[in-house]
N, C-alpha and C positions, 0 to 999 in steps of 0.2 A: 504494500500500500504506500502511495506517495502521499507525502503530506508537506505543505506550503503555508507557509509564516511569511506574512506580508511585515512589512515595519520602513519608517523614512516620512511617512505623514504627518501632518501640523499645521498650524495656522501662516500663512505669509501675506504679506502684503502684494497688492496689485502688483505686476509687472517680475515677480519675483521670482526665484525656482526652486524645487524639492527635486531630490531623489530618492524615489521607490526603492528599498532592496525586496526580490523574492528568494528566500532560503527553502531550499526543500530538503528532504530528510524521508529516507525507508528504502528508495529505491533512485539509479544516477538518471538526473535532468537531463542527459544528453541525450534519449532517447524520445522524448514530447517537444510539441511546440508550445510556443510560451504566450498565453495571450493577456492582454492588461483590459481589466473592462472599469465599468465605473455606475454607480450609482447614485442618484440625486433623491431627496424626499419626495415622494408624490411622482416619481418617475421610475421608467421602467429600465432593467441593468443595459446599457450601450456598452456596445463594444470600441475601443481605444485603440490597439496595435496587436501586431501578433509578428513572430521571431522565428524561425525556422529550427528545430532542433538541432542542425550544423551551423546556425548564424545566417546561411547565405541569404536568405528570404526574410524581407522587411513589408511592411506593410501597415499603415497609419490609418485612422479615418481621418475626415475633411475636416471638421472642427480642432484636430490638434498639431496636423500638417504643419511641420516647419517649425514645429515648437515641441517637440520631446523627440529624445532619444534614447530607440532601446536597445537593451545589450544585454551577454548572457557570458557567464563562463562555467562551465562544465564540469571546470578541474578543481570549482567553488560550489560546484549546485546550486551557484546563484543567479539568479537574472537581477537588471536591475529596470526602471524607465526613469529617466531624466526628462525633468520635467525644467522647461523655464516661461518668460514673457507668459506667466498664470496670468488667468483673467476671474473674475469674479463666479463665472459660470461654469470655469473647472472645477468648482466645489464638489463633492463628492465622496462617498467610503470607494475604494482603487480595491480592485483583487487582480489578485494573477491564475491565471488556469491554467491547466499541465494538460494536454490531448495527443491523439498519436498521429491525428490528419492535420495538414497543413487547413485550417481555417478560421474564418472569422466568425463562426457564428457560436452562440453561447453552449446551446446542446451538443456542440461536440470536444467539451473540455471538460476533460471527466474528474477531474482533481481541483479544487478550489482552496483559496488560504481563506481564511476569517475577514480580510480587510484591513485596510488600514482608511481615518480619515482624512481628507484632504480641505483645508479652509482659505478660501482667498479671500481676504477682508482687510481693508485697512483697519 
């Protein structure tokens, strides 16, 4: 069983940046893709980026295009997402999902961490 601890969340100011780490533990990340989704109150879970299990495969949505970067090392079981230029409406709890097919969509990451949350407020 894979198991994923989110942590790097917090309050920042507009314009500011956090980084995400995802630690996993039971079994080695280099075999899942890694996807970052995010939740808002009163909204339903969007998905964020997703990582290829060897790196080579990236992939953003439009709302955060140009403004986070994700990354992963293997030889850490960690993934991380770098987040900068936060807006008020990347507010959110962030997870990360562990899945064995390259995709974006939420039913197909079988592994989830608890969350961490994210606040953009002056």
């Amino acid at each position: 069983q894979l198991q994923l601890v989110e942590t790097g969340g917090g309050l920042v100011a507009p314009g500011g940046s956090l980084r995400l780490s995802c630690v996993a533990s039971g079994l080695p990340l280099s075999g899942y893709t890694i996807g970052w989704f995010r939740q808002a109150p009163g909204k339903e879970r969007e998905w964020v980026s997703s990582i290829s299990n060897d790196a080579r495969s990236l992939v953003h949505a439009e709302p955060v295009q140009g403004r986070v970067t994700n990354s992963r090392d293997n030889a850490k079981n960690t993934a991380y997402l770098q987040m900068d230029s936060l807006r008020p409406e990347d507010s959110a709890i962030y997870y990360c999902a562990a899945g064995i097919k390259w995709s974006v969509r939420t039913s197909d990451y079988d592994y989830w961490g608890q969350g961490t949350q994210v606040t953009v407020s002056a």
